[in-house]
matplotlib code that plots the C-alpha trace (Angstrom):
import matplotlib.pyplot as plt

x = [42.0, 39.4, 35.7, 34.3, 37.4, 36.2, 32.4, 33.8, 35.6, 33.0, 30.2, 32.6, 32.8, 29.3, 28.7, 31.2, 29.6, 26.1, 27.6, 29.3, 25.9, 24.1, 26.8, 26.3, 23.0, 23.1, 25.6, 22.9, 20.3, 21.8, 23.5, 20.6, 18.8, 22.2, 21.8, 18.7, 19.1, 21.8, 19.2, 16.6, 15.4, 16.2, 19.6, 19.2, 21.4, 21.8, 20.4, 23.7, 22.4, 23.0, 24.3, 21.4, 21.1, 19.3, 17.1, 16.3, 12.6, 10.3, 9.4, 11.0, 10.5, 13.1, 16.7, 19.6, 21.5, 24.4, 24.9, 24.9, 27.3, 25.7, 26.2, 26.0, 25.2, 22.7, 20.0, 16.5, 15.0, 10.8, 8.9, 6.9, 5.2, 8.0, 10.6, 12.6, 14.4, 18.0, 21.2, 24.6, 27.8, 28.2, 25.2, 23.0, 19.7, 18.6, 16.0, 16.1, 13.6, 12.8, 12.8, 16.6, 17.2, 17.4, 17.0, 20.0, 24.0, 25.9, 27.8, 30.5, 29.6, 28.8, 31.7, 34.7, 32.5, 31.0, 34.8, 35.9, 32.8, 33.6, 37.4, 36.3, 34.1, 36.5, 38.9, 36.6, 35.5, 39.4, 39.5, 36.4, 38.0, 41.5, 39.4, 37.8, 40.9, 42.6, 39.7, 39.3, 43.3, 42.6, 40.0, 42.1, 44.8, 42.4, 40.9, 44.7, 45.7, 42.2, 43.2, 46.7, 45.4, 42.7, 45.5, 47.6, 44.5, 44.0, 47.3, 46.8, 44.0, 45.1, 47.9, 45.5, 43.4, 46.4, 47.9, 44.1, 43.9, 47.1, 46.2, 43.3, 45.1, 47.5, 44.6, 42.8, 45.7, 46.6, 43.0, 43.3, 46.9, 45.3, 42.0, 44.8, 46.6, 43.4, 42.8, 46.0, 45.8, 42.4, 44.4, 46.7, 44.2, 42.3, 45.5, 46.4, 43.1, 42.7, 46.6, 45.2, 42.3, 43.8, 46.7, 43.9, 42.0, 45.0, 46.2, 42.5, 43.0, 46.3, 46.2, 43.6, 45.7, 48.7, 46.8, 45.9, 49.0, 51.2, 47.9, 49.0, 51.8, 52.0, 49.6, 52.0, 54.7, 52.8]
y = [30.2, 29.0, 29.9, 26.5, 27.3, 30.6, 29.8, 26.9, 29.4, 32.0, 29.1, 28.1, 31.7, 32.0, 29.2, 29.9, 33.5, 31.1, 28.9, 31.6, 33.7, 30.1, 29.3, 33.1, 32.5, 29.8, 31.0, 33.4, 31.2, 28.8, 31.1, 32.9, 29.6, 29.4, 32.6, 32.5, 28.8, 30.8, 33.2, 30.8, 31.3, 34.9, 35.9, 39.3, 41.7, 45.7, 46.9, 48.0, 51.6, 53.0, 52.7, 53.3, 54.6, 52.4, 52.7, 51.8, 51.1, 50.3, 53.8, 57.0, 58.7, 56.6, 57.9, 56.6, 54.3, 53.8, 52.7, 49.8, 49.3, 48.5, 44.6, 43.9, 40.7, 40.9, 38.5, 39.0, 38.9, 40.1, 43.0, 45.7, 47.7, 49.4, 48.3, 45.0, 44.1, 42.5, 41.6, 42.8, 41.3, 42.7, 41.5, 44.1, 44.5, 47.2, 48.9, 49.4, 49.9, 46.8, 48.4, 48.6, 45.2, 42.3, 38.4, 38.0, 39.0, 42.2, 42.7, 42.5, 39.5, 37.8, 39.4, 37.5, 34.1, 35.4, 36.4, 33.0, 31.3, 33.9, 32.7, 29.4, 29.7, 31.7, 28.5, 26.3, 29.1, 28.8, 24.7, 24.5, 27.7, 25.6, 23.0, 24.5, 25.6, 22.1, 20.7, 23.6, 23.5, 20.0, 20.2, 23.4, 20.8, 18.1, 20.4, 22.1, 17.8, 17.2, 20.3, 19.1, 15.8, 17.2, 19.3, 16.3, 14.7, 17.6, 17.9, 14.1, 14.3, 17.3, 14.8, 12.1, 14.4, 15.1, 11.9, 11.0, 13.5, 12.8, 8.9, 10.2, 12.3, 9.5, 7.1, 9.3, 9.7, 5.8, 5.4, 7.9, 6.1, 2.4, 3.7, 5.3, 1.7, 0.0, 2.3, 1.4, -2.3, -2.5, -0.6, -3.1, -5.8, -4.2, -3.3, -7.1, -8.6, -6.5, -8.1, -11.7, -11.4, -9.4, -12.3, -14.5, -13.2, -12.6, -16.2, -17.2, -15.0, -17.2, -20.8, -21.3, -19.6, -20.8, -24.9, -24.7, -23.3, -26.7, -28.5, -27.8, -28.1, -31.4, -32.1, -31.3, -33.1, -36.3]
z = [-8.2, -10.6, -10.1, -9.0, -5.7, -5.4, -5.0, -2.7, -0.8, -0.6, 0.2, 3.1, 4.5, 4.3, 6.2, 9.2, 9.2, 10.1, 12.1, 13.9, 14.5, 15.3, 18.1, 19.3, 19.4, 21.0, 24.2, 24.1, 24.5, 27.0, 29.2, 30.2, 31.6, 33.4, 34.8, 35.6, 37.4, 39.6, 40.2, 41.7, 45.4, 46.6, 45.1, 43.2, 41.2, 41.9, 38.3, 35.7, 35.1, 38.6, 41.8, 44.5, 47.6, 50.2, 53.1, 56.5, 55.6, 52.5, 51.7, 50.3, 53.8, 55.4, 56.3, 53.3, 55.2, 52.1, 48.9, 46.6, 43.6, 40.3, 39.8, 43.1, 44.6, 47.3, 48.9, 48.6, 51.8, 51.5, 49.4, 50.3, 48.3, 46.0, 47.9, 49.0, 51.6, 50.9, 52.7, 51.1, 50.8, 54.7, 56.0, 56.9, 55.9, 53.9, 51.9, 48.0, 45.1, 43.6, 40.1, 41.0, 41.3, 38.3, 38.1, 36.4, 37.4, 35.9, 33.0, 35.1, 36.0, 33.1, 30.8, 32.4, 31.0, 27.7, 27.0, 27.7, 25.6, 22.7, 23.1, 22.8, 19.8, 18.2, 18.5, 17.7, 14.7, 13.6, 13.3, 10.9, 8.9, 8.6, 8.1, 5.2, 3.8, 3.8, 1.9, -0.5, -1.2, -1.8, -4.2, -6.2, -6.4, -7.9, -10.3, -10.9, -12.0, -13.9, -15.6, -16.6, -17.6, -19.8, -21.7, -22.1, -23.4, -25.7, -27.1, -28.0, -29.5, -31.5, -32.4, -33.3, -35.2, -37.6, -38.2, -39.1, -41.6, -42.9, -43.2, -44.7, -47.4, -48.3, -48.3, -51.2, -53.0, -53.1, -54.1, -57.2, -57.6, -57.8, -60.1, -62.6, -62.8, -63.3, -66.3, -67.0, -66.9, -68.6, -71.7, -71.3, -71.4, -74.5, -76.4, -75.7, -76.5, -79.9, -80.7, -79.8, -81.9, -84.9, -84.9, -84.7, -87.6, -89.7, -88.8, -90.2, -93.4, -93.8, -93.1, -95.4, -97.9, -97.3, -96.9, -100.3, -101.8, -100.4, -101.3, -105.1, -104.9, -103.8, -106.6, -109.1, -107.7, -108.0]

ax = plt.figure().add_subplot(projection="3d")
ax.plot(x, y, z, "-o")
ax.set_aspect("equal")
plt.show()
């Protein structure tokens, strides 16, 4: 995988590690108003650390009438000092601390439902990190064809490149080739030129000569 795929894929896991920890956050956040909305009025909670005994009155001095499971559900009925009055699952009344008691429901309680939300982020988790794969195999399969592409392109140009220096070479040596026949020809044209002219000055050494020789001689014949 090239490095522009694996900072893609890295970026990607980084970001489902945020969006995972944002979601969390979030259940966090929005289950506890939940909660606490099912809490409203007088329901209470038996506190998670213990189970408590409870009492027939609102003070320590009062005979332990049973027991009360941690988690339990119960109803708040009044408080008294350090002590409220609630009705269990069975309908009695009874006496417990109130420090034993909490707004909010168990762990027991709440696990069964932050299971299910954590099942259901971890789906929803699992399409955005397929997702994420699909688009980052996509774009290693662009870059994988650009890549291709630019290698054809290269081995092209490296083609080009040589049959311009080879039109390049034949172009110098055709211009050494034509500047050596152009020598040539000038010669020609000189050699040619000096002929013309020394026929041309012989011919003027001659005529004369030769004019007056048939000049005489006519004159003696007559």
């Amino acid at each position: 995988m090239s490095r522009s795929c694996r900072f893609l894929a890295n970026s990607s896991s980084f970001q489902l590690r945020a969006l995972y920890a944002s979601l969390l956050g979030g259940l966090l956040a929005t289950s506890t108003p939940a909660w606490a909305e099912e809490s409203g009025g007088n329901a209470r909670w038996v506190s998670d650390s213990l189970n408590t005994y409870v009492r027939s009155g609102p003070t320590d001095g009062y005979r332990i009438v049973g027991t009360l499971s941690s988690g339990q559900k119960v109803e708040l009925l009044r408080s008294q000092g350090d002590y409220s009055q609630v009705r269990g699952e069975n309908g009695s009344a009874v006496w417990i601390p109130t420090r034993d008691l909490q707004e909010m429901p168990g762990q027991a309680e709440r696990l069964p439902q932050l299971e299910q939300k954590v099942a259901d982020l971890s789906a929803e988790l699992k399409g955005i990190d397929d997702t994420w794969k699909t688009r980052v195999q996509g774009m290693q399969e662009t870059l994988d064809s650009r890549k291709a592409l630019i290698d054809e392109l290269q081995v092209a140009r490296t083609a080009l490149d040589t049959q311009l220096n080879q039109a390049q070479a034949e172009l110098r040596e055709a211009q050494a080739q034509l500047g050596e026949e152009r020598q040539q020809v000038l010669m020609s044209y000189m050699v040619y030129g000096g002929g013309i002219a020394g026929v041309g000055l012989l011919a003027g050494l001659i005529l004369p000569t030769m004019l007056r020789v048939r000049r005489k001689r006519n004159d003696q014949w007559l």
